[in-house]
C-alpha positions as CSV (number, residue, x, y, z in Angstrom):
1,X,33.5,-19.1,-1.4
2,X,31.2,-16.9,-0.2
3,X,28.6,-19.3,0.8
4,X,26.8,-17.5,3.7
5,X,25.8,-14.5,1.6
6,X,24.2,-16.6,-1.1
7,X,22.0,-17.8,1.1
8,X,20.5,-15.0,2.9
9,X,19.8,-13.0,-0.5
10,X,16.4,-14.4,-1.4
11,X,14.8,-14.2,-4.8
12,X,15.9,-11.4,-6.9
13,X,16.5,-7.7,-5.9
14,X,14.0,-5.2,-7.6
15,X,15.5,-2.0,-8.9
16,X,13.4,1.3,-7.2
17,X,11.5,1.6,-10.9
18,X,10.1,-1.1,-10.5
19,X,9.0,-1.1,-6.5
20,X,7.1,2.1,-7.6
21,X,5.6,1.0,-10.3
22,X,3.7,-1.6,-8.4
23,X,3.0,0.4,-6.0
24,X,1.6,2.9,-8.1
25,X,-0.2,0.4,-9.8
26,X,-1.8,-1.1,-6.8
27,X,-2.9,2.5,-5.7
28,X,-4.8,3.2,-8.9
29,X,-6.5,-0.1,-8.6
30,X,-7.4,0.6,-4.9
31,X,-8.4,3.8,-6.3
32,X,-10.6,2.2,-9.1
33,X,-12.1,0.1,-7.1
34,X,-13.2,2.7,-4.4
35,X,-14.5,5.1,-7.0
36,X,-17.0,1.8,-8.3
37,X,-18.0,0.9,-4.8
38,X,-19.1,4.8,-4.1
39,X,-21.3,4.6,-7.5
40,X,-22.6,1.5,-6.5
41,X,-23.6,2.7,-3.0
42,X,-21.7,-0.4,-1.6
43,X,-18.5,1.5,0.1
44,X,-18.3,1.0,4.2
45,X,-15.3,2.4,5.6
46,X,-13.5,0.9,8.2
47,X,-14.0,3.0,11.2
48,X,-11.4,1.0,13.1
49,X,-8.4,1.9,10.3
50,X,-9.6,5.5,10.9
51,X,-9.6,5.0,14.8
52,X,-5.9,3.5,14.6
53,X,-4.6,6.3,12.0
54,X,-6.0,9.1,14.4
55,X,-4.5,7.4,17.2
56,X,-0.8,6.6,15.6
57,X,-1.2,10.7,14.6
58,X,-1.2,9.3,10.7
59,X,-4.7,11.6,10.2
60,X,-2.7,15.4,9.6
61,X,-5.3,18.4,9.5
62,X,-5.1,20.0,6.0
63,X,-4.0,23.5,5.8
């Protein structure tokens, strides 16, 4: 039997539906979240994400 190959598949494979799902999920919590920290005043952004994005060339200029 096929032994080898049982063992390096680990845990069961997601079909792409649902992978964006979550992820789309997560994004509108991160989103909701955000938006309740801006009402409340209490949103600090981390200057050293924006440092590494602009330094990676991840921060594109909008047209």
């Amino acid at each position: 039997m096929d032994d080898n190959n049982n063992q390096t598949q680990q845990g069961r494979k997601r079909g792409l539906t649902s992978v964006a799902l979550q992820w789309l999920a997560e994004k509108m919590r991160r989103t909701e979240r955000i938006k309740e920290e801006l009402e409340r005043g209490t949103y600090q952004v981390d200057s050293s994400k924006i440092a590494e994005a602009i330094l990676n060339g991840d921060a594109q200029p909008k047209q």
